[in-house]
C-alpha positions as CSV (number, residue, x, y, z in Angstrom):
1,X,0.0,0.0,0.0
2,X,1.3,3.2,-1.4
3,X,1.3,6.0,1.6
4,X,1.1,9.7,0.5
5,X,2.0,12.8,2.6
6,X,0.9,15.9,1.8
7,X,3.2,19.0,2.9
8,X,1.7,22.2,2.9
9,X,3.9,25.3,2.9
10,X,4.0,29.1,2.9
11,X,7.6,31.0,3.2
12,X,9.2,28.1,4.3
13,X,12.5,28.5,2.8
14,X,14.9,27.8,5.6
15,X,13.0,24.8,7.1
16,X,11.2,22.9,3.2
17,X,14.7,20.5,3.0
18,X,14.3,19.4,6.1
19,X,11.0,18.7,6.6
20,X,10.9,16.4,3.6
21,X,14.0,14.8,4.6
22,X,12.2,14.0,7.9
23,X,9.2,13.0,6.2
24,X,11.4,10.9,3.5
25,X,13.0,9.1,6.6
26,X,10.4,8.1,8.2
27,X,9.8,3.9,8.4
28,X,6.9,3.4,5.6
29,X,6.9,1.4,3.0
30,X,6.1,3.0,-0.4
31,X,5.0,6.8,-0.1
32,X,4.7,9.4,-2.1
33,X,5.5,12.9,-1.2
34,X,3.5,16.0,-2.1
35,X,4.3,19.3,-1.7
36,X,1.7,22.2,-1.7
37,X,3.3,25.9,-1.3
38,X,0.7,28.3,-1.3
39,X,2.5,31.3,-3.3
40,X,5.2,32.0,-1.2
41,X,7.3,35.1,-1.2
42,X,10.9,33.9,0.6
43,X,12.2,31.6,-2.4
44,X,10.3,28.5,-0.9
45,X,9.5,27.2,-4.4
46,X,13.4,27.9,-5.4
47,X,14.6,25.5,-2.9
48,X,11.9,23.1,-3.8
49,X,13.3,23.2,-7.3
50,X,16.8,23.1,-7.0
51,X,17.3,21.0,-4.5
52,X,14.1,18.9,-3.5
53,X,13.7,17.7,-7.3
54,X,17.8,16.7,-7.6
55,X,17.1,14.2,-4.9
56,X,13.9,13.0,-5.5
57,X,15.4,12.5,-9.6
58,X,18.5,10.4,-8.2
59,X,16.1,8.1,-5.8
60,X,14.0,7.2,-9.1
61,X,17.1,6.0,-10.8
């Protein structure tokens, strides 16, 4: 059974990485992680980008 978190976030810059590095720690099984940022302001979606997607692209090779 496939689990799937949902993240939502707003100016979250300095703490996005590590959130979904707890939540990508965590003991389950298959999951899927989702992130939601509602329009933020403080580069939240930058970080997402350049850094969330490079690990999330190595993990599905």
């Amino acid at each position: 059974m496939k689990v799937s978190v949902v993240i939502p976030c707003y100016n979250e810059k300095a703490a996005i990485e590590k959130i979904v590095e707890a939540v990508r720690s965590a003991a389950i099984g298959s999951r899927e992680i989702i992130v939601v940022d509602d329009g933020s302001q403080d580069r939240t979606q930058a970080v997402l980008k350049e850094n969330v997607s490079k690990i999330a692209a190595r993990e599905r090779l």
